[in-house]
N, C-alpha and C positions, 0 to 999 in steps of 0.2 A: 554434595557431589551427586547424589538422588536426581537431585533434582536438573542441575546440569545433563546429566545421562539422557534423564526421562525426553527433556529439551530437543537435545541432540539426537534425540533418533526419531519425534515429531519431524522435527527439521528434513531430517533426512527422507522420512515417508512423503513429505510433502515434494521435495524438491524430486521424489521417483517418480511422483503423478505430471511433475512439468516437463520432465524426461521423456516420461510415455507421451506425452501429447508432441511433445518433438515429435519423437521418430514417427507416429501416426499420420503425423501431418507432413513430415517430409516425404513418406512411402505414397502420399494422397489418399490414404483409408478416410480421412475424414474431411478431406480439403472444400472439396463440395458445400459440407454443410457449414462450414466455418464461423461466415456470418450468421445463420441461424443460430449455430448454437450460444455466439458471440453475444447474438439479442437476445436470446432468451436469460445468459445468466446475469448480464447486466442492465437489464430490463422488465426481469420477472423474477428471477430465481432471488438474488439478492435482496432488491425490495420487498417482495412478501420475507424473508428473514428478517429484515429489519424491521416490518410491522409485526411480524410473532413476537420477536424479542422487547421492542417498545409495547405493543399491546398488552401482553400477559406478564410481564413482569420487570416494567418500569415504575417506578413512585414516587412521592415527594422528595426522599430521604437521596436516593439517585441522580433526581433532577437538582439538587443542591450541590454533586458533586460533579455533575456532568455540567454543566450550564456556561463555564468559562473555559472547557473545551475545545468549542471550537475554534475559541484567539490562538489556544496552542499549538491547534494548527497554522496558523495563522502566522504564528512566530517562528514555526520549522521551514515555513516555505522563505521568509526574511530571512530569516540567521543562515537556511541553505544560498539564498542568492549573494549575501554580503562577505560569506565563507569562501562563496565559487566564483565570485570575482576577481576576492582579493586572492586567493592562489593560482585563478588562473594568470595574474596580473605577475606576480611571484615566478610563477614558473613559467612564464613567455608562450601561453598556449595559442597555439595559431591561431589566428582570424577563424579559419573556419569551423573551428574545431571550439574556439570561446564559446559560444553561446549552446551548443549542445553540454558542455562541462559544466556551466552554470544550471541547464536544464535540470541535469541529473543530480547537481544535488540542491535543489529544489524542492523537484515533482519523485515522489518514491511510491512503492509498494508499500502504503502506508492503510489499504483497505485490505486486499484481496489476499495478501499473505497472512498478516496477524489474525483474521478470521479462524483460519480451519489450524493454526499453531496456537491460541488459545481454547479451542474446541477439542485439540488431544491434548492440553497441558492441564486442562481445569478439569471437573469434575460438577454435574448438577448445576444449582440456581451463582456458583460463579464462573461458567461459561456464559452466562446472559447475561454477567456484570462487565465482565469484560470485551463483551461484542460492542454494549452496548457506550462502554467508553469508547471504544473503534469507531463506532458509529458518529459519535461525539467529534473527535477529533477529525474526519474526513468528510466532516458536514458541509464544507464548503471547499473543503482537499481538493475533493475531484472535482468538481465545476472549475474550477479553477485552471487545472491543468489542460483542458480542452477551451480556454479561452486564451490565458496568460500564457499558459505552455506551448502554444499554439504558435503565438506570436511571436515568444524567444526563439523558437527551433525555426521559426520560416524568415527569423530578422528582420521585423516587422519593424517602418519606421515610428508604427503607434507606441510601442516598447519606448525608444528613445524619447518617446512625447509625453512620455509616462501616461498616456490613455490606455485602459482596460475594459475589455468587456466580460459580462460573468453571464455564462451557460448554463441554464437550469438543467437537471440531468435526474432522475428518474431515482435512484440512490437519496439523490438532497431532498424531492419531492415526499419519499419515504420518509424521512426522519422528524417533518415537519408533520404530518397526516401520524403519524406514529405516537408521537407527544402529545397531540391535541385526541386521539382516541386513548391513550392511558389516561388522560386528565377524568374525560367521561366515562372512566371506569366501565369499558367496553368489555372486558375481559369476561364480567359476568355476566354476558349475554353472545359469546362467543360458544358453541355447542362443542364438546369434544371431539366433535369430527373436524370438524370446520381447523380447529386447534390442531390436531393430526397431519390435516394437507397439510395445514404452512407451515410447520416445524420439515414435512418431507420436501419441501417443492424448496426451501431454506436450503436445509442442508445439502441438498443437493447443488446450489449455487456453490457452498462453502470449497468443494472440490473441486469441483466443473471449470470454478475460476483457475483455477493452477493448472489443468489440463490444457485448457485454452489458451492460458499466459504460456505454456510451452508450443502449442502452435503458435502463438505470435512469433516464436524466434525461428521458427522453421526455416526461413527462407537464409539462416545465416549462416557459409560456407565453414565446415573444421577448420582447412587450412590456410584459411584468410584470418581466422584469427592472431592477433599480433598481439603480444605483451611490449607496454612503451614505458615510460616515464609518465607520462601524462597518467594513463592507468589505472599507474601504482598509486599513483599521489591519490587521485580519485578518491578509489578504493578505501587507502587510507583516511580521507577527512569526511566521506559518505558513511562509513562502517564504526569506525573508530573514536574520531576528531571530534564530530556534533553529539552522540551520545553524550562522550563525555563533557562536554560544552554546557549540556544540562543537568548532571549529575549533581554539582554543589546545591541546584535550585533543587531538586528532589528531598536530597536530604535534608536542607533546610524546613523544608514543608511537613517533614515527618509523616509521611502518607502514608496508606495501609499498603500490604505485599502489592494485592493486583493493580492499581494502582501506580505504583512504582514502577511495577513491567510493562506496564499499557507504555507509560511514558517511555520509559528506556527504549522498549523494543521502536516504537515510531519514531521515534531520534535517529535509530540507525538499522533501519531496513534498509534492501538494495534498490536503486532506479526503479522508478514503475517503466515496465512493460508497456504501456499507454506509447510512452516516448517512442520506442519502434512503430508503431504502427501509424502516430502522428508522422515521423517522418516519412514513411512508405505514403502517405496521402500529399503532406503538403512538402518534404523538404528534399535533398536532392541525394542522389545514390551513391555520391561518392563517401557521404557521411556516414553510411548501412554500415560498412566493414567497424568502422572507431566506436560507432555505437551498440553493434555487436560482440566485438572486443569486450568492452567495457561491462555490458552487463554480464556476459558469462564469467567475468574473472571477479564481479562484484558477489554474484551469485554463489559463484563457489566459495568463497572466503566467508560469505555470510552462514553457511555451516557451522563454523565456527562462532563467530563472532555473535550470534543472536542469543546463542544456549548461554554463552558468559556472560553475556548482558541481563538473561534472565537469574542467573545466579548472581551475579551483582546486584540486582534489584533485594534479593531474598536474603542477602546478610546485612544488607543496610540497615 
């Protein structure tokens, strides 16, 4: 129950920083720099994190556990599109409304949340075990979601052709440069200044991202929010439904705690944030309102639902 508590009020500090970056960015205190601050954390801030944490404190024994990682990403995004299919198929979800349903539960906050929610959950050298499973699993997450997520949310006939294209992205470029500098045992030749920045210029990304993912939703009206059917179902098979989809394979595997919560918790995080702003570039306005809807009611539910998931990890 500790540990649940501890969960639940990470969760909670986290989702006040997405809050504040709402109202900041609805009031325009930071509207201007948006995009700046936008590239700097997904451009700079995060990939220097991901080479501190691969540099100084990746190893063989790591890369043995990390290495088939990223298929499991791999299988969140399949088992998300063959899930969001068949109930949107189930539940008669409209034409236009299909292929955003499938997006979301697809493409999630499978980077930029678990970050700074394993960074208050852990403690010492297993906050850089479990980034670096993060890291592992969204190796090819997010490339992903700006090529194939791209395509689904704009209804692209290359989708129906089953053609895809993959997006090298600055995060992916990190984790490969990352690996191959822990290999050459770069760490001891890294100065403890040098070590200082990037742990600061890091964690500074860890937050920055959640502020920012709350301006992404700035532009989306209180009372245009609608609770539907559609929703609910959502909600339920994003949060709920796939977690548990993977929980038998878990306990079968007998894996250690963090481990088990890496997995858990990326089974059933909310929609990535990405998706609003891919729509706001490539897809159409009438879809803002269902897709705003959908993540702030995924969002708040996921209050809940993450801290259980990490306390289900921890009695298994």
């Amino acid at each position: 129950m500790e540990l649940f508590l501890k969960t639940f009020l990470a969760v909670i500090e986290i989702f006040l920083i997405t809050t504040a970056g709402y109202f900041f960015f609805k009031i325009n205190i930071f509207k201007r720099v948006y995009k700046a601050l936008l590239f700097y954390t997904i451009n700079i801030a995060i990939p220097v994190l991901i080479l501190y944490r691969l540099a100084t404190k990746f190893s063989a024994s790591l890369l043995s556990q990390s290495i088939l990682l990223p298929f499991y990403g791999l299988f969140l995004i399949l088992l998300g599109y063959f899930v969001g299919k068949k109930a949107a198929d189930v539940l008669k979800v409209k034409n236009y409304k299909m292929n955003i349903f499938i997006a979301m539960m697809m493409f999630t906050n499978c980077g930029y949340l678990p970050l700074p929610l394993f960074a208050a959950l852990f403690k010492g050298y297993n906050i850089a075990i479990a980034q670096i499973y993060v890291f592992f699993i969204t190796f090819i997450y997010i490339s992903l979601i700006w090529s194939i997520g791209v395509n689904i949310l704009r209804n692209d006939k290359k989708v129906k052709q089953g053609k895809f294209s993959f997006k090298i992205t600055m995060p992916f470029l990190a984790v490969i440069v990352g690996v191959i500098l822990a290999q050459l045992n770069i760490k001891n030749y890294i100065s403890i200044n040098v070590k200082l920045f990037m742990e600061y210029v890091g964690k500074s990304g860890e937050m920055l991202i959640m502020f920012i993912m709350g301006g992404g939703l700035s532009s989306v009206r209180i009372k245009n929010i609608k609770i539907d059917k559609t929703i609910l179902f959502l909600t339920l098979f994003r949060l709920i439904i796939l977690p548990l989809t993977i929980l038998p394979v878990i306990i079968f595997l007998k894996l250690d705690f963090i481990l088990r919560a890496v997995l858990l918790v990326e089974a059933g995080v909310p929609p990535a944030v990405n998706i609003v702003i891919i729509n706001q570039q490539y897809g159409k306005s009438k879809d803002l309102d269902f897709i705003m809807s959908s993540m702030i009611i995924n969002y708040i539910f996921a209050i809940i639902t993450i801290p259980l998931l990490i306390f289900i990890a921890q009695i298994l």
